[in-house]
NUFIMI-262682 format. One record per residue: x, y, z of N, C-alpha, C in turn. Coordinates in steps of 0.02 Angstrom, whole numbers, plus 32768, in hexadecimal, padded with zeros to 4 digits. Layout:
REM NUFIMI-262682
XYZXYZXYZ;...
REM end
This chain:
REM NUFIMI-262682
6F0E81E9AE0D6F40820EAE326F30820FAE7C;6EF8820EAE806EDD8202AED76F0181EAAEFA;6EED81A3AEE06F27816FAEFC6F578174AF0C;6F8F8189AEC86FAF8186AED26FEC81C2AF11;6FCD81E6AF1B6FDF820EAF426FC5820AAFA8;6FA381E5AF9A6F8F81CBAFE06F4681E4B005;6F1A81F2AFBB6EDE821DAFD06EA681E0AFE8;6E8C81EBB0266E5481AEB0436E0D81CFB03E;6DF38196B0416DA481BAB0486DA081B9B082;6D5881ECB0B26D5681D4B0E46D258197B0FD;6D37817AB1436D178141B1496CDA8163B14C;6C9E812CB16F6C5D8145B1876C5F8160B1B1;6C2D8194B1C06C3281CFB1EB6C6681F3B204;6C9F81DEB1CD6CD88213B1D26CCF824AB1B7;6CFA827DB1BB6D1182C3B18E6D2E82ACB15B;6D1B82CDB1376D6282C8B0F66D8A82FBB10A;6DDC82F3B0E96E0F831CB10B6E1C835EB0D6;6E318383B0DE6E4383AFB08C6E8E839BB099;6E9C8395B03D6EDA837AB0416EFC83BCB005;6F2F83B9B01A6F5E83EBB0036F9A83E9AFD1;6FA083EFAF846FD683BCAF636FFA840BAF4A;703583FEAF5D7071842AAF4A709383FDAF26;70B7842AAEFE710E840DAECC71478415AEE6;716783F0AEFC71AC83E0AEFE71DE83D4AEDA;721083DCAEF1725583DDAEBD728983B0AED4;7295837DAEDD72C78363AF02731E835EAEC5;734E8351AEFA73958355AED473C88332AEE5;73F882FAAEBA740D82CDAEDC744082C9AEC3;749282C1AEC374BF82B4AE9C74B48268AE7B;7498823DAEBA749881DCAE96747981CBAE72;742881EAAE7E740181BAAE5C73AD81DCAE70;738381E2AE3073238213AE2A731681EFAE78;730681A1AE927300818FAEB8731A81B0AF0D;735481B1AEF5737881D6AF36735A8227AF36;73518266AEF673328282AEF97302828EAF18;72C88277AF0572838262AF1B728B825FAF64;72A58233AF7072AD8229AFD972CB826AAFED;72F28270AFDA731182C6AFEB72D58301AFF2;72B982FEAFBB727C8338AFB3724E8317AFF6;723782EFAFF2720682D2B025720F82D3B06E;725282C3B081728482CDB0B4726D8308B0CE;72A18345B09D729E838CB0AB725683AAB0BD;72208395B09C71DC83A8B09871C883A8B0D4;71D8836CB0FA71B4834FB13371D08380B164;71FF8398B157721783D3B1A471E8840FB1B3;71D18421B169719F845CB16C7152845FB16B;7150840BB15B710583EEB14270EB83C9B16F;70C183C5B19470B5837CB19D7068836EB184;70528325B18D70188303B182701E82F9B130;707C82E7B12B706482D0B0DA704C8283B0CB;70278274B0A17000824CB09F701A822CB06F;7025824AB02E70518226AFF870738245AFC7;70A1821EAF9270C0824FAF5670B48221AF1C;70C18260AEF170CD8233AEA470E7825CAE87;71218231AE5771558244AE32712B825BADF5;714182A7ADE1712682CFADA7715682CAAD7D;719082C9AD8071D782C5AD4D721882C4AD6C;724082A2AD4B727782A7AD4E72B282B2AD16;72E582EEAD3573028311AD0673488303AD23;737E8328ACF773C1831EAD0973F2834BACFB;74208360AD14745083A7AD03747F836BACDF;7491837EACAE74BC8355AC8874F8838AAC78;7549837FAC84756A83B6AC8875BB8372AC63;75D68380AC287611836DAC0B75FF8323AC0D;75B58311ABF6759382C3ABCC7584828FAC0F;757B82B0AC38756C8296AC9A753882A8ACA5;75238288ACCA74DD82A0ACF8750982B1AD32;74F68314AD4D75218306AD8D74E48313ADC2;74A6832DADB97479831DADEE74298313ADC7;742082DCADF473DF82BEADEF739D82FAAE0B;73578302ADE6732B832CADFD72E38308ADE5;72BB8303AE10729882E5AE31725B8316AE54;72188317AE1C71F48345AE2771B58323AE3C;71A8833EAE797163830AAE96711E833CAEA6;70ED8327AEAF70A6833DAEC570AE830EAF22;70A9832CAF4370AE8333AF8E70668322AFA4;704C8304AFAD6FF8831AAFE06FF7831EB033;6FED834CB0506FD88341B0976F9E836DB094;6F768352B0DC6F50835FB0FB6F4683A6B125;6F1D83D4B11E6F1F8400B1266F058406B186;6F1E841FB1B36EF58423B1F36EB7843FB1FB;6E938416B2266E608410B22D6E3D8472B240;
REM end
């Protein structure tokens, strides 16, 4: 999961950084994909130093045999300031 979320080691005689993983919710009428960017999008206004995501699930409001919105649940990592 390291990886996949954008966690680095540090180089030599670097710091290591503390990294910070929250859950997200993203929501999309088109498509989990379009979700996902939405949540990540939105995140970035309040967040910064995100480093990476990964998709935890994806779900769907299903309403008269339709999918009418896509949901798109992620693990967030950023970097905490120094």
């Amino acid at each position: 999961m390291a990886e996949s979320i954008g966690l680095q080691s540090a180089s030599k005689g670097g710091e290591m950084p503390v990294i910070k993983v929250i859950e997200i919710i993203g929501t999309s009428e088109s498509s989990w994909e379009d979700a996902a960017a939405v949540a990540v999008s939105k995140a970035t206004k309040t967040i910064h130093n995100i480093t990476g995501a990964e998709v935890i699930a994806q779900t769907a409001k299903v309403e008269n045999g339709a999918i009418r919105e896509y949901r798109t649940t992620l693990h967030v990592a950023f970097a905490l300031d120094a």
